[in-house]
C-alpha positions in Angstrom: 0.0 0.0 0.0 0.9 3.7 -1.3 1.4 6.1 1.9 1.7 9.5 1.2 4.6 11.6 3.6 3.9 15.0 5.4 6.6 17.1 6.4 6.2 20.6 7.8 8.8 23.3 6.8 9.3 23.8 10.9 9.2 21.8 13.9 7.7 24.4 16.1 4.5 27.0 15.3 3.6 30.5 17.2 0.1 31.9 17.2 -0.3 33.5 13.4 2.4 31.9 12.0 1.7 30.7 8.3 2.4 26.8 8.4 3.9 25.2 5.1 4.2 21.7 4.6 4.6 18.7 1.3 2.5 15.9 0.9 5.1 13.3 -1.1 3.8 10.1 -3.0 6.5 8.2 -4.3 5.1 5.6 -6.8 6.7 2.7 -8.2 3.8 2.3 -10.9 0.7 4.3 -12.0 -1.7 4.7 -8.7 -5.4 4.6 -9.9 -6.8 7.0 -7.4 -10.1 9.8 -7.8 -8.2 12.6 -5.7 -5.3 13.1 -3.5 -5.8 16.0 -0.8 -4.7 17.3 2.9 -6.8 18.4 5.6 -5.4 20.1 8.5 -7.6 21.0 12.0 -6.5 21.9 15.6 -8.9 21.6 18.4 -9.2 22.2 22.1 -11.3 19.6 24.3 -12.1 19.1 28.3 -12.8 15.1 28.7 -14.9 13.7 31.8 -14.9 17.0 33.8 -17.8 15.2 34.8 -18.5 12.0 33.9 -18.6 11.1 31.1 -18.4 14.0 29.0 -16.5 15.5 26.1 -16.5 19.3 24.9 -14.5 20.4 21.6 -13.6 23.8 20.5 -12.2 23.9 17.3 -9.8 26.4 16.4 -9.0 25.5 12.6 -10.2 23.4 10.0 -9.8 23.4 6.2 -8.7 21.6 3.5 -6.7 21.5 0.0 -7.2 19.6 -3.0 -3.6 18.2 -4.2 -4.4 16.4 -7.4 -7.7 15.0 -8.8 -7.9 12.8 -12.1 -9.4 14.5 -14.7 -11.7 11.9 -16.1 -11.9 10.1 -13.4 -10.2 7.4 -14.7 -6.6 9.0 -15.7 -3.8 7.6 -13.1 -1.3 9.5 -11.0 1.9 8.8 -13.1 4.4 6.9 -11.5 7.7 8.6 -10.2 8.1 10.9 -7.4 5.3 13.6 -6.7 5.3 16.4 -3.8 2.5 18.4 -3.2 2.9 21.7 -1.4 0.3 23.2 1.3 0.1 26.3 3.3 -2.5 27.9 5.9 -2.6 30.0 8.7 -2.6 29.7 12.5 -5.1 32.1 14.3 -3.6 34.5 16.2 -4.9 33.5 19.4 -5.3 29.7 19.3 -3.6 28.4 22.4 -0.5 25.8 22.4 0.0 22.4 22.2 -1.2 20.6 25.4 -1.7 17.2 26.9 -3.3 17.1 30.7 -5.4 14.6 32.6 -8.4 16.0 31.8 -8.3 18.0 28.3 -5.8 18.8 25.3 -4.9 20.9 22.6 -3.9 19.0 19.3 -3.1 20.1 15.9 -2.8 17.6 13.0 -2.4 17.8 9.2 -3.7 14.6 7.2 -3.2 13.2 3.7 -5.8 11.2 1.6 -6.0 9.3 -0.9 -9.3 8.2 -2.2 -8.7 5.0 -4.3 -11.9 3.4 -6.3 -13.4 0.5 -4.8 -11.1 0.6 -1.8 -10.8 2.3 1.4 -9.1 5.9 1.4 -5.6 5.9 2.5 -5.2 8.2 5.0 -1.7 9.4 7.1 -2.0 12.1 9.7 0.7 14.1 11.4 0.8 16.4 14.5 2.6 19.8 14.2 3.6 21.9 17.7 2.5 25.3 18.6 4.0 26.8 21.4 2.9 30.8 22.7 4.7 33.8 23.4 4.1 35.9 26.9 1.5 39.0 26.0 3.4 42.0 25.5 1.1 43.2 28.2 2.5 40.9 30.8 5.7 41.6 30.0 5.0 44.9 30.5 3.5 44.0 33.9 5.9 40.9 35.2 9.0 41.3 33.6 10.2 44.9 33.2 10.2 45.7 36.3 12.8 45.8 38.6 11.7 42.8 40.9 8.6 41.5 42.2 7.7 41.0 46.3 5.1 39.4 48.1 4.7 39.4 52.1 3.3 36.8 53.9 2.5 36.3 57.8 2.4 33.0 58.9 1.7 31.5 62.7 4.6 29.7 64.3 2.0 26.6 65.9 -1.0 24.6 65.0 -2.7 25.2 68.4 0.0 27.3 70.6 1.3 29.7 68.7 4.8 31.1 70.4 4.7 34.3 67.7 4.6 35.5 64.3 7.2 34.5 61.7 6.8 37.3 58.6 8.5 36.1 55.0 8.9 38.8 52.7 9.7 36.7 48.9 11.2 38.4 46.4 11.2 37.5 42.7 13.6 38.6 39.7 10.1 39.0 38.1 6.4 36.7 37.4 7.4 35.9 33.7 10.1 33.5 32.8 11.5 32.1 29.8 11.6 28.0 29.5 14.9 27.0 31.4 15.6 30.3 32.7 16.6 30.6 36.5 14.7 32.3 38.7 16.8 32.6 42.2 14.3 33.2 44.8 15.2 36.1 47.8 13.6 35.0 51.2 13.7 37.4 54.0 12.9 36.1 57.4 11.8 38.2 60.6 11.0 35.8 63.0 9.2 37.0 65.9 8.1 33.4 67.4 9.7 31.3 70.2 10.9 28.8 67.8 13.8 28.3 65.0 13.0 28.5 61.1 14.7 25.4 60.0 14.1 24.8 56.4 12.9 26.9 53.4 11.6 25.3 50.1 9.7 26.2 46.8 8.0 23.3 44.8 7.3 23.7 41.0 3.8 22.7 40.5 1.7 22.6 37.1 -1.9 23.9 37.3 -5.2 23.0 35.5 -8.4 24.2 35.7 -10.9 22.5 33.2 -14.7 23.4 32.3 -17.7 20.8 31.1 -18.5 23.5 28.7 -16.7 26.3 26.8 -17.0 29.7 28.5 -16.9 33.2 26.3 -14.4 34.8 28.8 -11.5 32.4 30.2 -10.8 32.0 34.1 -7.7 34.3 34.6 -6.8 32.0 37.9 -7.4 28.3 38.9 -9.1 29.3 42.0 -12.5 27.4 42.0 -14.1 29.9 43.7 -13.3 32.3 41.0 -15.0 30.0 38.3 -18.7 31.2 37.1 -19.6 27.4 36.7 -20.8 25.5 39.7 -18.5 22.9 41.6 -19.7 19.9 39.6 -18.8 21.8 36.4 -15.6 22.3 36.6 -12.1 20.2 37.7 -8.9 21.3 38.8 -5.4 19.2 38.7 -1.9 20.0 39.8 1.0 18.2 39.9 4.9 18.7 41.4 7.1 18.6 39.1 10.3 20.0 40.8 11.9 20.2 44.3 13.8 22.9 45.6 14.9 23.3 49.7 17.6 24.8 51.6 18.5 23.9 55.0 18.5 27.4 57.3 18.4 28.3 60.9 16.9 31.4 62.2 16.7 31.6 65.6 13.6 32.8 68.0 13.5 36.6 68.0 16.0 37.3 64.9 16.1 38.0 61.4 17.5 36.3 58.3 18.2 36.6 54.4 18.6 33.6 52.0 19.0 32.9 48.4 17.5 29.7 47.5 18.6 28.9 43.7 15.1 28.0 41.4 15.4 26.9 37.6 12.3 27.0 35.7 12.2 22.5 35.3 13.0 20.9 32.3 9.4 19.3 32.3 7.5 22.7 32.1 7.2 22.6 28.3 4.0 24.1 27.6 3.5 27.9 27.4 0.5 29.3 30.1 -2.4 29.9 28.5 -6.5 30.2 28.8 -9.2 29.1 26.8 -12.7 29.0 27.3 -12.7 25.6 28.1 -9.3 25.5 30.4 -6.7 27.3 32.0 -3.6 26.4 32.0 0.3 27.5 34.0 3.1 27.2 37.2 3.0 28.0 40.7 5.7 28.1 43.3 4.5 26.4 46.7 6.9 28.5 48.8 7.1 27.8 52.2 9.3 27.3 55.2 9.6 24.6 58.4 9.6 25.7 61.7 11.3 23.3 65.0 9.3 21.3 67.3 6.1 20.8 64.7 4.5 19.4 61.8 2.6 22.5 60.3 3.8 23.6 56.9 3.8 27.4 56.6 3.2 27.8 52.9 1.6 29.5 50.0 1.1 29.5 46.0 2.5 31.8 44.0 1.3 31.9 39.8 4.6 32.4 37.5 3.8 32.6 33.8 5.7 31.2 31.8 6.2 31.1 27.7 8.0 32.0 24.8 9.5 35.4 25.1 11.8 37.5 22.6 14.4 39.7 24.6 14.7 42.2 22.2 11.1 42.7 22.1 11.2 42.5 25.6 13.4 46.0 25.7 11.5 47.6 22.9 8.5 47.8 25.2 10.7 48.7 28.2 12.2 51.7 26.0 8.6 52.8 24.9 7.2 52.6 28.5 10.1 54.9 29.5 9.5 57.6 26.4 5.7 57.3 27.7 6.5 58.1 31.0 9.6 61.0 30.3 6.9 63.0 27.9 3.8 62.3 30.2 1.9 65.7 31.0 2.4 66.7 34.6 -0.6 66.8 37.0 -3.1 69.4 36.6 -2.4 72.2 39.3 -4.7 71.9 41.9 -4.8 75.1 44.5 
């Protein structure tokens, strides 16, 4: 049997990208065959959000007609014959995904439809990855660095004092691989010692049973329009990062716990209507003399980003800000 090659002209897509690919048939002898012709599609789906169910949100889907006899009887010649295809990605389709309860796929497929026989038919997946909004870099990366202050108790039941952790970030947006060193600043007020400090690397899904106009910006459950039996949520660690301190009662103390974005966080953060999709940091700390886990999430977004690009919109934001009007005098 005659199967028909697809190759793409790149391995990886963005959002609005044109895609090019060849559909080759090399053929020893004459192929009787009505039409040859690819199809490409890319969908979005949550599966079993609650059982059973299955919700599809096509993004694109089109065809091409590669070569069609004339008479309906004329062969495709033997030889070697490529075919060449082109389309393009809308600009806001989301990446290539895979979770527990949902993906995002994109395939291209060749067929052949052959007279009294059944149509041959080869499919092949192409990637599409997504680059962080220039809005967000605006907001999480060109600034200088990024703080959060939490107050945590130093007991379950008898609490001996406060212990305050001030985080700081280099920023919220990161590219794939980059580090991200992580600035904890201890002021512990309790009666007992600060003896570990930690951030795990956690992905973060948050699915619907049907597809929703405006996307859920968080995967708080709370924050979702859909009721609790509408809607699923999954995490899972996929890095470990701890550091072995000591702060005593009463004192203060500054650490620099080193943080790489993990090899396994390949897919860009994004939101659909029908999931939401990124990275927290559970950053936390262990105290002596119990088993409570002071800790929190924090979201990092993470994605494609261009660091030129990345500077253009610094520079701009600075020209915005040096030519701003002043304030309007108020006596």
């Amino acid at each position: 049997m005659v199967k028909p090659v697809i190759t793409f002209d790149q391995e990886v897509y963005m959002p609005g990208d044109k895609v090019s690919g060849t559909v080759t048939l090399d053929l020893a002898k004459p192929l009787k065959a009505r039409s040859v012709f690819v199809n490409w599609w890319g969908y979005n789906r949550s599966v079993n959000v609650k059982f059973p169910s299955l919700k599809y949100h096509t993004w694109i889907n089109d065809e091409k007609m590669l070569w069609v006899s004339k008479d309906g009887k004329t062969p495709i010649p033997a030889g070697k014959h490529v075919y060449s295809f082109s389309f393009v990605l809308p600009k806001d389709c989301p990446p290539t995904f895979k979770g527990s309860n949902g993906n995002t796929c994109y395939r291209a497929q060749a067929v052949i439809d052959i007279p009294w026989s059944l149509k041959t038919r080869v499919k092949e997946e192409f990637t599409v990855t997504k680059a962080v909004e220039e809005e967000i870099v605006s907001k999480s990366r060109n600034r200088e660095k990024w703080f959060h202050d939490h107050l945590f108790s130093s007991g379950v039941f008898f609490s001996s004092g406060p212990i305050k952790l001030r985080i700081i970030m280099p920023h919220r947006a990161y590219k794939f691989g980059e580090p991200l060193d992580l600035e904890f600043l201890i002021t512990n007020n309790s009666g007992v010692a600060v003896k570990e400090i930690y951030a795990d690397f956690f992905t973060r899904a948050h699915y619907h049973l049907c597809n929703q106009h405006t996307p859920c910006a968080t995967f708080f459950r709370n924050n979702c329009p859909l009721n609790d039996d509408q809607q699923k949520n999954c995490s899972k660690r996929i890095s470990t990062n701890k550091m072995k301190i000591r702060v005593e009662p009463h004192s203060e103390g500054t650490f620099t716990l080193p943080v790489v974005i993990p090899e396994k966080a390949k897919t860009a953060s994004f939101a659909t209507g029908l999931m939401t999709f990124g990275y927290s940091l559970l950053i936390g700390m262990k105290v002596e003399n119990t088993l409570l886990r002071n800790e929190f999430f924090l979201t990092v977004i993470i994605g494609e980003i261009d660091d030129k690009k990345a500077l253009e919109i610094k520079a701009k934001e600075l020209e915005v800000s040096e030519t701003a009007a002043p304030p309007a005098y108020e006596p």
